[in-house]
KEMAR-464790 format. One line per field, with one value per residue (C-alpha): x, y, z; residue in one letter. Coordinates in nm, 2 decimals. Layout:
# KEMAR-464790
xx	(X; ...)
yy	(Y; ...)
zz	(Z; ...)
lumba	(a; ...)
***
This chain:
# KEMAR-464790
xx	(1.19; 1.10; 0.71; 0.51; 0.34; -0.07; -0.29; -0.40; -0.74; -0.58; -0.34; -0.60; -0.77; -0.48; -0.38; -0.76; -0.75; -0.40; -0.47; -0.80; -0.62; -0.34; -0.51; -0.81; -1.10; -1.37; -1.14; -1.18; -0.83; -0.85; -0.55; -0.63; -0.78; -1.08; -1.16; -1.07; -1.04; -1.02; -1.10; -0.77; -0.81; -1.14; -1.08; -0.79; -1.06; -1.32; -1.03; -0.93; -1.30; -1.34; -1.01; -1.09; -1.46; -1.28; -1.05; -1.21; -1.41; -1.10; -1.07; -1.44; -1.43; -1.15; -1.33; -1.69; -1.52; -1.29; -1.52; -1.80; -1.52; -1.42; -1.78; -1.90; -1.59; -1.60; -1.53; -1.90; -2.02; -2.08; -2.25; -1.97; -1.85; -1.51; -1.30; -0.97; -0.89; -0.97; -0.71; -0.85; -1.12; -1.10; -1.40; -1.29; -0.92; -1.06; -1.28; -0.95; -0.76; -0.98; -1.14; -0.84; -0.67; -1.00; -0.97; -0.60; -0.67; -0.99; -0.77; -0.46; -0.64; -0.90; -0.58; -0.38; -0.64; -0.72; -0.33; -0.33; -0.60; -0.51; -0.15; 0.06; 0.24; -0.11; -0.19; -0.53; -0.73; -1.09; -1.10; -1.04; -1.27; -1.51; -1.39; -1.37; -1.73; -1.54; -1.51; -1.22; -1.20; -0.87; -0.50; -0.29; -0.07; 0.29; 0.43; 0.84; 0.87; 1.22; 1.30; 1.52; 1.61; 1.34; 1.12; 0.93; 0.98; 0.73; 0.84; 0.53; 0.78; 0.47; 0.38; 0.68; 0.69; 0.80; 0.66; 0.84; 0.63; 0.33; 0.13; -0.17; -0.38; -0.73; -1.03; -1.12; -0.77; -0.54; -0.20; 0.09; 0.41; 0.74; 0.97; 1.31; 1.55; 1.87; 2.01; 1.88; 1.62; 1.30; 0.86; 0.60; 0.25; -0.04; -0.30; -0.61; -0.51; -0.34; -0.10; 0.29; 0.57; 0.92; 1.19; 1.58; 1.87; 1.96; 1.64; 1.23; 0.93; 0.58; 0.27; -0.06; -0.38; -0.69; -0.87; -1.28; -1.34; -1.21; -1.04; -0.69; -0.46; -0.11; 0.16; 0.44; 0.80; 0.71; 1.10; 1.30; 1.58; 1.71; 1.60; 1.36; 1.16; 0.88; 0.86; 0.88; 0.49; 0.31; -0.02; -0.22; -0.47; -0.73; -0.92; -1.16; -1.01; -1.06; -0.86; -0.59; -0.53; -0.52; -0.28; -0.09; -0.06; 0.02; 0.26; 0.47; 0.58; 0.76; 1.14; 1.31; 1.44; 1.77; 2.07; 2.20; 1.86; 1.83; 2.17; 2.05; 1.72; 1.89; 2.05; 1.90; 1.64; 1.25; 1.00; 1.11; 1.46; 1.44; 1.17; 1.41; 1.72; 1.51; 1.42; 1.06; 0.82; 0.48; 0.25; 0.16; 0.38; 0.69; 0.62; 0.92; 0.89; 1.10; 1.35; 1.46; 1.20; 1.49; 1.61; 1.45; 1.62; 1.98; 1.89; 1.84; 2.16; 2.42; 2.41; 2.38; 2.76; 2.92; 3.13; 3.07; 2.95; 3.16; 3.11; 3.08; 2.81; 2.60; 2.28; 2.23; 2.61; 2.74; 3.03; 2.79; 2.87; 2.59; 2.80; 2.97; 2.80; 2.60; 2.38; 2.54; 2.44; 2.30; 2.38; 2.30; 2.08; 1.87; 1.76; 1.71; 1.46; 1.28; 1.32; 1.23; 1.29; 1.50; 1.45; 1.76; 1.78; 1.68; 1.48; 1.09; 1.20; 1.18; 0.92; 0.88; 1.03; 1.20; 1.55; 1.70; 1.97; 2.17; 2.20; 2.27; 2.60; 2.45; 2.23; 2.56; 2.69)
yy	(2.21; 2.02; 2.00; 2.15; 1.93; 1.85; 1.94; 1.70; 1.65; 1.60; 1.35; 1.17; 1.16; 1.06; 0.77; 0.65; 0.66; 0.58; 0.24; 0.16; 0.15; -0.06; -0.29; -0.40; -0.24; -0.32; -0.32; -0.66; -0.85; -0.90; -1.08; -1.15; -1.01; -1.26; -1.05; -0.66; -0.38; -0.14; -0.13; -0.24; -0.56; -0.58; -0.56; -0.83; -1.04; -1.02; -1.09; -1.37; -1.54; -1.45; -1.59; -1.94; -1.95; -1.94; -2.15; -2.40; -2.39; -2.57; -2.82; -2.91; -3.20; -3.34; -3.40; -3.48; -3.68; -3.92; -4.03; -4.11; -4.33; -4.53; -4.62; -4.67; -4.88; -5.02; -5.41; -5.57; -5.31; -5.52; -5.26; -5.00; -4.99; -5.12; -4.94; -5.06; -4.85; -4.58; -4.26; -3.90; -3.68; -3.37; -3.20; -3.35; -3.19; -2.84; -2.82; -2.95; -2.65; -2.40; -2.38; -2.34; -2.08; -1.88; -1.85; -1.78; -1.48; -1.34; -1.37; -1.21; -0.89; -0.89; -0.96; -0.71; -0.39; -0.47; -0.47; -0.08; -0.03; -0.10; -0.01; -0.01; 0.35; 0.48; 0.73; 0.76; 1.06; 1.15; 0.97; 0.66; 0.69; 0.74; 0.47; 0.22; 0.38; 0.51; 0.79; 1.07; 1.24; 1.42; 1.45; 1.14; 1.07; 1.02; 0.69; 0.59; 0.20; 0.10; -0.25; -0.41; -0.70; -0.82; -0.56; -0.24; 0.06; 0.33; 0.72; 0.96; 1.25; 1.49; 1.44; 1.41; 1.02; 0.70; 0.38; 0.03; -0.31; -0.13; 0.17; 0.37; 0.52; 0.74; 0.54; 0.72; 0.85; 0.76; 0.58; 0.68; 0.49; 0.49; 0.19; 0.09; -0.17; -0.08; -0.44; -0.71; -0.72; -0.77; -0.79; -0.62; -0.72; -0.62; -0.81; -0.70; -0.34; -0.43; -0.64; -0.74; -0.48; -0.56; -0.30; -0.29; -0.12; 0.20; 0.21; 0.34; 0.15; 0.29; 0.13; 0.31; 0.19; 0.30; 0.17; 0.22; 0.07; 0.06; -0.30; -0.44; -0.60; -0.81; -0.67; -0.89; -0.95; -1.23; -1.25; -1.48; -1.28; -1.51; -1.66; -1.40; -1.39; -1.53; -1.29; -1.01; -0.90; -0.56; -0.43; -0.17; -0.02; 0.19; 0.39; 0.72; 1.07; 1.20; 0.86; 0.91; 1.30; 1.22; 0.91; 1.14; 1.41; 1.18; 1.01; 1.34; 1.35; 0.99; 1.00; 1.08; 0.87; 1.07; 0.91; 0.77; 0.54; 0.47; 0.32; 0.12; 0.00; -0.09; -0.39; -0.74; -0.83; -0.84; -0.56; -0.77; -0.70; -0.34; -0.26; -0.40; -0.22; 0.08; -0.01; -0.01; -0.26; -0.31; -0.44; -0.29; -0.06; 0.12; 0.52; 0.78; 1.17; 1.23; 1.50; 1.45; 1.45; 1.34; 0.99; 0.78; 0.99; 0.93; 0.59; 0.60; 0.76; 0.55; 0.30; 0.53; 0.73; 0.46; 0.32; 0.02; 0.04; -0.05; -0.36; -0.17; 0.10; -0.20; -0.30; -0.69; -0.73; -0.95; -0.68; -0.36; -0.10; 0.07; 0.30; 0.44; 0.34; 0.66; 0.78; 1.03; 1.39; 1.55; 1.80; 2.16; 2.23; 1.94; 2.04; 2.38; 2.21; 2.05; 1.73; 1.43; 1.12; 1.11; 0.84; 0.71; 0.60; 0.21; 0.12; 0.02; 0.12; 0.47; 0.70; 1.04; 1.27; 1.68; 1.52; 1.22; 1.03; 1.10; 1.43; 1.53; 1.65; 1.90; 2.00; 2.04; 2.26)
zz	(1.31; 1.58; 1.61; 1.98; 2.21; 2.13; 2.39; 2.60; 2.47; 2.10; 2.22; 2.42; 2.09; 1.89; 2.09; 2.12; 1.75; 1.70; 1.92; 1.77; 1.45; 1.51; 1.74; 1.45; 1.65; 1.42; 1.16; 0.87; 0.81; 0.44; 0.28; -0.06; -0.35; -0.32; -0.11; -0.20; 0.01; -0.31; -0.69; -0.85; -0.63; -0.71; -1.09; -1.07; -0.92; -1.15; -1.41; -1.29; -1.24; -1.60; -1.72; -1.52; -1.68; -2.06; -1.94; -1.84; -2.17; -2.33; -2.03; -1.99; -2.27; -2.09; -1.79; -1.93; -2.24; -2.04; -1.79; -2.10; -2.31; -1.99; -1.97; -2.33; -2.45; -2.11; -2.17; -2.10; -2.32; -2.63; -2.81; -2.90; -3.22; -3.28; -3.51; -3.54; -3.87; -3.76; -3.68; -3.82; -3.86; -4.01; -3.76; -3.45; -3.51; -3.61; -3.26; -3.07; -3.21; -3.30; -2.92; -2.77; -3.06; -3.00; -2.64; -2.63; -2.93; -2.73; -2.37; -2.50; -2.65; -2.32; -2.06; -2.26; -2.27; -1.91; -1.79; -1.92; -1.72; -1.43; -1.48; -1.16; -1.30; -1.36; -1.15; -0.99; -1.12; -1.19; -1.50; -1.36; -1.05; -1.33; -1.53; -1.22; -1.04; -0.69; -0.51; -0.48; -0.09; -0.17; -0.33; -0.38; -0.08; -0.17; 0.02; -0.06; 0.02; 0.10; 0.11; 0.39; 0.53; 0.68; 0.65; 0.48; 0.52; 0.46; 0.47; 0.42; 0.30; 0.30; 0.60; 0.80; 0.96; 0.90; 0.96; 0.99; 0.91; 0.85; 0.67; 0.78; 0.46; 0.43; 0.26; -0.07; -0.15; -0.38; -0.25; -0.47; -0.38; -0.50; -0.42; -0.37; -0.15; 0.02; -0.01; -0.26; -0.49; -0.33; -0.47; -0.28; -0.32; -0.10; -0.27; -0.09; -0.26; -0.55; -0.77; -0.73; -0.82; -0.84; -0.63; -0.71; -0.52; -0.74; -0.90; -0.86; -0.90; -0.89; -0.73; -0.72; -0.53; -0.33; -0.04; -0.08; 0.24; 0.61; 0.65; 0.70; 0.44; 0.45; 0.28; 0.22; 0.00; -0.29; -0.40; -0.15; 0.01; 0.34; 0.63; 0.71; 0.39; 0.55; 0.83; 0.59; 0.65; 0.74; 0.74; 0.52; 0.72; 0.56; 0.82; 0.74; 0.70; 1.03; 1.18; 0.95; 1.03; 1.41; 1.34; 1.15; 1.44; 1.70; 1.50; 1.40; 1.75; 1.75; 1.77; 1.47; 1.14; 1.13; 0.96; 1.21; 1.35; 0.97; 0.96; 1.32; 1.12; 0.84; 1.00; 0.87; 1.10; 1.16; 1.27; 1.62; 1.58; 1.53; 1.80; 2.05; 1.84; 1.94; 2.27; 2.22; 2.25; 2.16; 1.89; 1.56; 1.31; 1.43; 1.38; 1.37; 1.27; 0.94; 0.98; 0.64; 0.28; 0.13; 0.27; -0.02; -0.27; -0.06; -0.02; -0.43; -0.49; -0.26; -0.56; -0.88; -0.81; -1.05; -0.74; -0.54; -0.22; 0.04; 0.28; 0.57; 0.41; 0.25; 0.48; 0.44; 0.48; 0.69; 0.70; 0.75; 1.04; 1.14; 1.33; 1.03; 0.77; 0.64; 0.33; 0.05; 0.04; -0.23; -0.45; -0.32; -0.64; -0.62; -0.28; -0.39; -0.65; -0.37; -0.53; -0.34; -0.51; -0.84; -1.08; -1.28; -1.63; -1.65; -1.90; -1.77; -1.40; -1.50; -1.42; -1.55; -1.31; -1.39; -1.28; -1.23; -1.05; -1.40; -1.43; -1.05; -1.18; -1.47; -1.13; -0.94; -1.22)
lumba	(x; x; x; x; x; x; x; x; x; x; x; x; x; x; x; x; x; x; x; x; x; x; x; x; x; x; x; x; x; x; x; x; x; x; x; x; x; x; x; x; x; x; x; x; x; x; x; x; x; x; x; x; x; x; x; x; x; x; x; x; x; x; x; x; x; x; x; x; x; x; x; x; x; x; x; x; x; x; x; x; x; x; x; x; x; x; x; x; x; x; x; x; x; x; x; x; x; x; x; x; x; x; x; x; x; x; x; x; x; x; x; x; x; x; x; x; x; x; x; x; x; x; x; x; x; x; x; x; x; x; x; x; x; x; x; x; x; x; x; x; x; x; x; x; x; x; x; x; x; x; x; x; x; x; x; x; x; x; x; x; x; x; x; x; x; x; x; x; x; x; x; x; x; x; x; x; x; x; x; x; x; x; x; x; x; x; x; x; x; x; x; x; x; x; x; x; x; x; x; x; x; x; x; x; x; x; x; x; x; x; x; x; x; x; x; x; x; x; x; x; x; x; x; x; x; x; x; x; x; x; x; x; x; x; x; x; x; x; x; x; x; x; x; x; x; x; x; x; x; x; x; x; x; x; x; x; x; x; x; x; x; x; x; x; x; x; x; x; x; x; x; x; x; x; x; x; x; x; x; x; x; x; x; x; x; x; x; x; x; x; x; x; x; x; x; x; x; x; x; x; x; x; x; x; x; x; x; x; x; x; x; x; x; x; x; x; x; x; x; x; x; x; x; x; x; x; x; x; x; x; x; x; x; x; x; x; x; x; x; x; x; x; x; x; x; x; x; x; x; x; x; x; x; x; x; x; x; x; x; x; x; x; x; x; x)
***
């Protein structure tokens, strides 16, 4: 359905908003988790100043103890004892082991209960707000990362848009994002928000976060994947609720992500490359409407129907065809479950889902 004009006075709004947040008006850049923009970030921090303090515990008496030999069997120092015999001692070997032994025991079961906590599967609830001392404002809100060459792409399937080298997210909500790549494998990490997550063609991933402040963080692909890896960047914007609805109804009435612009966008290139694919210039993420809630869940399936795909159909390919390569459609029944994003079978890339990628024929049937 296509979606009615905004007044004037809402669009006027919308694009005040819309520009303020995309342009950084009073808006932090953060791009690390030195310096968080949420509590999962903020946790790994803290970890990680902890781990370097026991650490360095084991390391200390290197750099205090080597320093005080040079000087004390220094050569004018006639006063040192001189033992030529002797090779062991029974207390200095226990502390040279038994420090570091200790550290390692009390870091592995520390690191260990802290990696469940902060579990990138976990979802976000109350218990954890309480757990973590933040606030909840409202639901989760579902974001499907695709990976592409050289970019992200972010579909909000709730919401109806898409955005390209960039996401837009409320402060005190919960992000939870599913992720996948329609060409190689590829890492996302948006450390200002949380840790690093693999994403594989044919597969799902889960990532969930939360932003407890307005601010600005760098997202960007950790796993090399061609020449341009290193432009592979886009920003997390957290902005208050009221920004993020007008963002969002501005944004519904962008041009739409149907099959056939995803097959344009998914031709290796930069967020550069595909604003002037689309004829559109400008600064800042690039917004479509999403006619489809189901494109992740096609993009899932072009890998899981036991076939290869062809050259033609495969984004990253120097042989792909973006004006015939399209996605598969799904079986009639899984759309009549309303089912977004199917999971298949693989081991710890699997999340718990009512169907997956597997049993789309039993659906079929």
């Amino acid at each position: 359905m296509t979606p009615r004009p905004l007044p004037r006075r809402v669009r006027v709004a919308s694009l005040s908003a819309l520009g303020a947040i995309v342009g950084g008006t009073a808006i932090a850049d953060t791009a690390s988790f030195l310096d968080p923009l949420g509590p999962i970030a903020e946790f790994q921090r803290v970890e990680l100043i902890w781990a370097a303090i026991m650490i360095f515990v084991a390391i200390a008496p290197v750099f205090v103890g080597v320093p005080w030999i040079m000087w004390r069997y220094r050569r004018s120092n006639r006063n040192a004892g001189y033992a030529p015999g002797w090779g062991h001692d029974n207390r200095l070997e226990a502390v040279m082991w038994g420090v570091p032994v200790v550290i390692i025991i009390a870091l592995g079961i520390w690191l260990t209960q802290a990696t469940f906590r902060i579990d990138p599967y976990r979802k976000i609830d109350i218990e954890m707000a309480r757990s973590f001392d933040f606030d909840l404002s409202g639901p989760p809100v579902a974001v499907e990362t695709v990976g592409l060459d050289w970019k992200w792409l972010h579909l909000y399937p709730e919401e109806g848009i898409a955005t390209v080298g960039g996401m837009v997210i409320p402060v005190d909500r919960p992000v939870s994002m599913r992720l996948t790549t329609d060409t190689v494998m590829q890492s996302y990490m948006a450390p200002g928000l949380a840790g690093q997550i693999y994403a594989m063609p044919g597969m799902v991933t889960e990532l969930n976060f939360i932003a407890d402040r307005v601010g600005r963080s760098i997202s960007g692909n950790t796993q090399y994947n061609g020449p341009g890896f290193a432009r592979q960047r886009a920003q997390v914007i957290s902005v208050p609720g009221d920004e993020y609805l007008l963002w969002l109804a501005e944004a519904r009435n962008a041009p739409p992500l149907d099959d056939a612009a995803y097959a344009r966008l998914a031709k290796s290139g930069t967020l550069d490359d595909a604003r002037a694919e689309f004829d559109r210039p400008g600064e800042g993420p690039l917004i479509f409407s999403l006619p489809d809630d189901r494109l992740f869940t096609r993009i899932v399936a072009r890998y899981t129907s036991g076939e290869a795909v062809a050259h033609e159909n495969q984004p990253g390919s120097p042989f792909y065809d973006a004006e015939t390569a399209r996605l598969p459609d799904l079986p009639a029944a899984m759309a009549a479950h309303g089912h977004h994003a199917p999971v298949p079978d693989g081991g710890i890339c699997t999340a718990p889902e009512p169907y997956s990628v597997a049993n789309l024929e039993d659906l079929a049937e």
